[in-house]
C-alpha positions in Angstrom: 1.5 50.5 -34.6 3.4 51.4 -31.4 0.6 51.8 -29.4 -0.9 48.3 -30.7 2.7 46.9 -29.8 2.4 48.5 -26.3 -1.0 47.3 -25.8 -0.4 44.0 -26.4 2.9 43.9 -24.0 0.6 45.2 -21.5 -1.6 42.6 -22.0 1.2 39.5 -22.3 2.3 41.3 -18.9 -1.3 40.7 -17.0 -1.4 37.5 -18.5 1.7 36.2 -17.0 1.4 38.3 -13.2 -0.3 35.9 -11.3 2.3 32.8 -13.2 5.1 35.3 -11.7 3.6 36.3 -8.3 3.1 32.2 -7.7 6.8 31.6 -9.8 7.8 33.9 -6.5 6.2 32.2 -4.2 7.7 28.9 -5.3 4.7 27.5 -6.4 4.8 28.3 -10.5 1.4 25.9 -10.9 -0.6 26.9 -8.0 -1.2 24.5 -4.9 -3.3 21.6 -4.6 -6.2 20.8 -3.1 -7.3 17.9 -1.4 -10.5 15.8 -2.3 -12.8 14.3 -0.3 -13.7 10.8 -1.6 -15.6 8.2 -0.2 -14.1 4.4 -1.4 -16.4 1.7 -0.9 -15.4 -1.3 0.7 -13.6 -4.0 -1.9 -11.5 -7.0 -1.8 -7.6 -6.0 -1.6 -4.8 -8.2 -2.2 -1.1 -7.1 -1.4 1.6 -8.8 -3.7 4.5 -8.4 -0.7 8.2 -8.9 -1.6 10.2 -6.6 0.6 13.4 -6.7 1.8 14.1 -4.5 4.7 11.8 -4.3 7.8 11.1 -0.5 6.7 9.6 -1.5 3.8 7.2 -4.2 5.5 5.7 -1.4 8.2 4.9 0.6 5.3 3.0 -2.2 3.7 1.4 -2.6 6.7 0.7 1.4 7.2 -0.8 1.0 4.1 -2.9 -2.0 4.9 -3.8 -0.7 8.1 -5.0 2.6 6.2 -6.8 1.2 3.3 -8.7 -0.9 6.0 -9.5 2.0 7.8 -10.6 3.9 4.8 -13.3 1.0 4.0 -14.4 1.1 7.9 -12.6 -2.2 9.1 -15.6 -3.6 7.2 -15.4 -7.3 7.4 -18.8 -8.3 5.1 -18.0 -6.2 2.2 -14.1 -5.6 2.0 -11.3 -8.3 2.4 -7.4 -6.9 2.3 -5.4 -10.3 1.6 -1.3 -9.8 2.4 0.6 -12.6 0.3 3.5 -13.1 1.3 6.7 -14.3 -0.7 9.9 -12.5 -0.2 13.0 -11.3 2.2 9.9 -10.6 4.9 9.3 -14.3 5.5 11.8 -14.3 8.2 10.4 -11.8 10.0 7.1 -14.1 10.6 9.4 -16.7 11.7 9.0 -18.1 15.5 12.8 -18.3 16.5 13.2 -14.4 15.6 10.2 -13.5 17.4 12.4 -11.4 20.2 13.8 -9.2 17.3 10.7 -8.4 15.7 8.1 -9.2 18.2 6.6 -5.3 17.8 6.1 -5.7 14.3 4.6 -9.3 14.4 2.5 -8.1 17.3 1.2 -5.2 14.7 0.7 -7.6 12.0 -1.2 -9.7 14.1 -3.6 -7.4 15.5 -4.8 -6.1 12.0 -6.0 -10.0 11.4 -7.9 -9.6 15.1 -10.1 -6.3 14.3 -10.7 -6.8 10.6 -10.7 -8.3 7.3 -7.4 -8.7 6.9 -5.4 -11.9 6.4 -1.9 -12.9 5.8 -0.7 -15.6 3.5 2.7 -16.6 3.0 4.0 -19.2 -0.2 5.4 -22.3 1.2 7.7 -22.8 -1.6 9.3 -19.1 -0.5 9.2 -19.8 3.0 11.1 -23.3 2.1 13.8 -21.4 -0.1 14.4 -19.4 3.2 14.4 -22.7 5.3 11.1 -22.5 7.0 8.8 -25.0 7.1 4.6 -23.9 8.2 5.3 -24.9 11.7 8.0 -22.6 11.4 5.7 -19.4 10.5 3.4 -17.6 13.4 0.3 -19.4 13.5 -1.7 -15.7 12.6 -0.1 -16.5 8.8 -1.9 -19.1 6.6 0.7 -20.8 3.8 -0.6 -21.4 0.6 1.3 -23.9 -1.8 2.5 -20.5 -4.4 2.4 -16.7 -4.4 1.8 -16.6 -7.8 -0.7 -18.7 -8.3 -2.1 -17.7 -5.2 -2.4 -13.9 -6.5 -3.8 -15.5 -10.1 -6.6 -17.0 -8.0 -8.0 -14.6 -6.4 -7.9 -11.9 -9.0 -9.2 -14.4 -11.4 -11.8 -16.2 -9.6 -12.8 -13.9 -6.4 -12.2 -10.9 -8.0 -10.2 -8.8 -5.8 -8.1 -6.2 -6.8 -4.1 -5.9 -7.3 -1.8 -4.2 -5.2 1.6 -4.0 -5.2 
């Protein structure tokens, strides 16, 4: 009985060396691994809402990546940026000296590939801009909403947050 007892801490105790050894190392589940994945091109759109200028550069690190991922492809992938939130002022002319880098960046990913901004002219209204107000790179639509609706409904792109 003892040596059954015995044998079976010994073997609880092999079991759980290697979950101690990485527990030590502070890795208790092991490391990842990265996978290689090839995407095809699709269509993208970005619901944007964002309220700091931090948060739009890492939409657009995120756009600029996904369109790089699907090879700046501009027959089979689209990436559509809608626009509705505490951003709009940022694509306005009259602050163009405070955030001309960034409206320079956002520009220059409409000039390379299939990427497009549109902004809601009822949000750009509630922030007292009118279209001739926005940077002529930005296309207004009449709603986000039912801007987003219509192309995930009826040009079947993809939602992105």
């Amino acid at each position: 009985m003892k040596m059954a007892c015995n044998l079976l801490c010994l073997l609880a105790l092999s079991w759980l060396a290697p979950t101690l050894s990485a527990q030590e190392a502070g890795a208790p589940w092991g490391r990842a691994v990265a996978q290689e994945v090839e995407y095809a091109p699709q269509k993208v759109v970005y619901d944007v809402a964002v309220k700091s200028r931090a948060a739009l550069e890492n939409v657009l690190d995120r756009v600029s990546f996904l369109n790089n991922l699907y090879g700046a492809d501009p027959f089979d992938a689209a990436i559509v940026v809608v626009l509705h939130g505490d951003e709009i002022p940022m694509f306005a002319v009259e602050n163009l000296v405070r955030d001309r880098d960034l409206m320079e960046r956002a520009q220059s990913l409409t000039v390379a590939g299939p990427i497009e901004f549109r902004m809601c002219t009822v949000a750009a209204r509630a922030h007292g801009y009118a279209p001739a107000d926005i940077h002529g790179f930005v296309h207004m639509v009449p709603m986000a909403d039912a801007e987003l609706v219509r192309l995930q409904r009826e040009e079947g792109y993809a939602y992105m947050r």
